[in-house]
N, C-alpha and C positions, 0 to 999 in steps of 0.2 A: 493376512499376515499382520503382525502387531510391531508396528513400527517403533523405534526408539521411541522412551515419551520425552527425550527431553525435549526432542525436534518436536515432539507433538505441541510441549507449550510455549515451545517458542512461536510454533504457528500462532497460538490463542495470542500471546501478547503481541502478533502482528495487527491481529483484531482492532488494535486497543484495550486489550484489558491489562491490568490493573496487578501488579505484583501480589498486592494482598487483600485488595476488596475487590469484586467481582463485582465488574460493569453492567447495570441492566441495560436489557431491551429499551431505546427510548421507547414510549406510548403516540407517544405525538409530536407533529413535527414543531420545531423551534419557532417563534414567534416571531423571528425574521424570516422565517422560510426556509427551506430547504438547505442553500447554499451556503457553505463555508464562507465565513468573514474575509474577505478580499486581503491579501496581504497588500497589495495597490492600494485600500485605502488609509494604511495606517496613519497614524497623527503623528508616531514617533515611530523611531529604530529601536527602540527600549522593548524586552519581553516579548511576548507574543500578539496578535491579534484574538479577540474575545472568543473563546470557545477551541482556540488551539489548547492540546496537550503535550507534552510529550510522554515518551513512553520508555523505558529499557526492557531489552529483548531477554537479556538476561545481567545479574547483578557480574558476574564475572565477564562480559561484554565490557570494552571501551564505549561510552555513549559517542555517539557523532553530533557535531552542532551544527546547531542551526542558529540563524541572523537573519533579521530584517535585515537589508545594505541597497541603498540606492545602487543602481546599476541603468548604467545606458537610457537615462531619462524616468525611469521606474522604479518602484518600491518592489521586490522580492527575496522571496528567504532562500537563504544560502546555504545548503548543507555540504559541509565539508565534513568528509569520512576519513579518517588516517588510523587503520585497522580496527575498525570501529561498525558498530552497528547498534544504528537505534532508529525512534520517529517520532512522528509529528501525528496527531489524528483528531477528527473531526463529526461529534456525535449529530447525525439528523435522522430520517426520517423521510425514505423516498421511493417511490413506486414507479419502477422503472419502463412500467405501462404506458405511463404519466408521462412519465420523464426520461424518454429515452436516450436522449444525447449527454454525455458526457463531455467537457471542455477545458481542455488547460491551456498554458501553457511552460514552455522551458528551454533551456539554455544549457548544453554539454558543451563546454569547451575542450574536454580530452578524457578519451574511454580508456578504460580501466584493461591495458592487451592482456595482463594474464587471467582475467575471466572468462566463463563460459557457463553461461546458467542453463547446459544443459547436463553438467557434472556438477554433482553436491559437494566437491569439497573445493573448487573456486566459482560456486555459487556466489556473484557479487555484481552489482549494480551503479552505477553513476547515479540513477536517479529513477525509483517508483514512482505510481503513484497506483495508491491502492484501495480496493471497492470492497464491504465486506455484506455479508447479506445474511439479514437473521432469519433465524429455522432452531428446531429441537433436534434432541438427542433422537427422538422415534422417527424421525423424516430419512437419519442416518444407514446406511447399508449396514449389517452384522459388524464387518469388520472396523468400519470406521464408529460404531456405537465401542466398541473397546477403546478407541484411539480415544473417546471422547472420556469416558469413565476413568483410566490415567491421567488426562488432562485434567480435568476435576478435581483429580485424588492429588495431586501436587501441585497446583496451583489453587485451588478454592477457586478457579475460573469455567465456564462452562465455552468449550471449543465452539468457535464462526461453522456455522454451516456450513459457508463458502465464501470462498474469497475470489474473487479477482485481484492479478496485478496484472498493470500495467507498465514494461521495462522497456530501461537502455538497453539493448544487448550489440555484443560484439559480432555475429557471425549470421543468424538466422535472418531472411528481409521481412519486414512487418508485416504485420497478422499473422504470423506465426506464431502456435498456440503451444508452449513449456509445457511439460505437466508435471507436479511438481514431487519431490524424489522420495517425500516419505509420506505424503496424504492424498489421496484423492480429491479431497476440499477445497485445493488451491492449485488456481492456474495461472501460468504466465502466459501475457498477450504481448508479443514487441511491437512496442508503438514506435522505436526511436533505434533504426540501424545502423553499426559502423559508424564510418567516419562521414557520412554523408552531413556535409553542414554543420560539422561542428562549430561549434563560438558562436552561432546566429542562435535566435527566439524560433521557436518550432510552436503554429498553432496547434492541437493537437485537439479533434474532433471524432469521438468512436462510439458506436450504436451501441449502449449498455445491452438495452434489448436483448439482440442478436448475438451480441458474445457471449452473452451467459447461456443462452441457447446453443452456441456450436461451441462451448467450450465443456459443459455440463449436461448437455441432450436431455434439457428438462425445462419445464417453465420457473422464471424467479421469481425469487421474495422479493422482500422490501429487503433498499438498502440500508440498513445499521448505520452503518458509517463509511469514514473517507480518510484516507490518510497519503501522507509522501513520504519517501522514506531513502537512502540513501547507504548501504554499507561496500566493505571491503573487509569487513573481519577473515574471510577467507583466504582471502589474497597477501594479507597484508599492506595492500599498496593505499595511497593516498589520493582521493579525487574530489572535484569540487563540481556543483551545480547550482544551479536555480530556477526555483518556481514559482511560477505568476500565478492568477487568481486557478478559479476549478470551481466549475459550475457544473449543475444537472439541470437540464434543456427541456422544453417539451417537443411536442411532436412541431 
């Protein structure tokens, strides 16, 4: 089946890519390493930490922002969504052979009740955080090779082989694996259910390995990149979060 492409490039610029110039492959991993720039260690609340971007999902999208903001002793970025969708992302370089543990952490103070990401049209989140994995067009099944050649043809972007997220959701109990409504390339994992502990810091520790393994029934790539991300354009409604550092682990 040949799914909408607008949904197609919206998937891509979940990626990270790039409204008008088309993001490469990195080659090699970053000279500090693997990990994303620590929001914890910022010097200032000013901008970003080094190597963040932001991204819009699309030009007719409210963006959602983001802030550095001391909170409860710590430095982390604040996304607040109010019928909005956009992100944050973070290019490296990481072999999840390597590095199989993934690590964050985060803070919902109040979920968003009219979502449910298991219906596309109040598909909406408090708070991603998202894994992207490079691969080509030929690695693609028939059908998702169309999906990819539209994405292409209107964005100048070439579609994520696969993505992992990682979601708030409201109903499913975690490790519950979304699948997602218009691609086969991206799945959702609930790391963070309901109301349980909401307003506290949640460590949040998950087997990259493995989940792309039972999420994907295939062995993975290297991961591309890393990103957070936070909307309600679906919904409407207005929610707030924050995320601490995100690290990839070794064995």
């Amino acid at each position: 089946m040949i799914r909408p492409a607008h949904t197609i490039v919206l998937a891509a610029l979940l990626a990270g890519a790039c409204a008008s110039v088309p993001s490469p492959e990195p080659v090699a991993a970053p000279a500090a390493g693997p990990n994303p720039t620590p929001f914890s260690a910022a010097a200032s609340l000013e901008g970003l930490p080094d190597g963040w971007k932001p991204y819009r999902l699309s030009r007719l999208k409210k963006p959602t922002e983001y802030r550095l903001v001391a909170v409860e002793g710590r430095v982390a970025m604040q996304a607040t969504a109010d019928a909005s969708a956009s992100a944050l992302h973070f290019d490296t370089l990481v072999d999840p052979r390597e590095r199989p543990w993934l690590t964050w952490t985060w803070n919902v103070p109040q979920v968003n009740d009219r979502a449910d990401n298991t219906l596309s049209h109040v598909e909406d989140s408090p708070a991603r955080v998202v894994v992207v994995f490079e691969g080509g067009r030929d690695r693609l099944p028939p059908d998702e090779q169309i999906n990819f050649d539209l994405a292409k043809a209107m964005s100048g972007n070439d579609l994520p082989y696969a993505t992992l997220m990682y979601i708030w959701e409201n109903h499913l109990p975690e490790g519950a694996v979304i699948d997602h409504h218009f691609t086969t390339r991206i799945k959702m994992i609930v790391a963070g259910s309901g109301r349980k502990d909401l307003g506290t810091w949640h460590a949040e520790r998950v087997n990259l390995l493995e989940d792309y393994r039972r999420a994907f029934g295939e062995e993975p790539p290297r991961v591309r990149a890393v990103g957070i991300m936070s909307d309600s354009d679906n919904t409407g409604a207005r929610t707030v979060a924050w995320f601490g550092d995100i690290r990839f682990e070794p064995r």
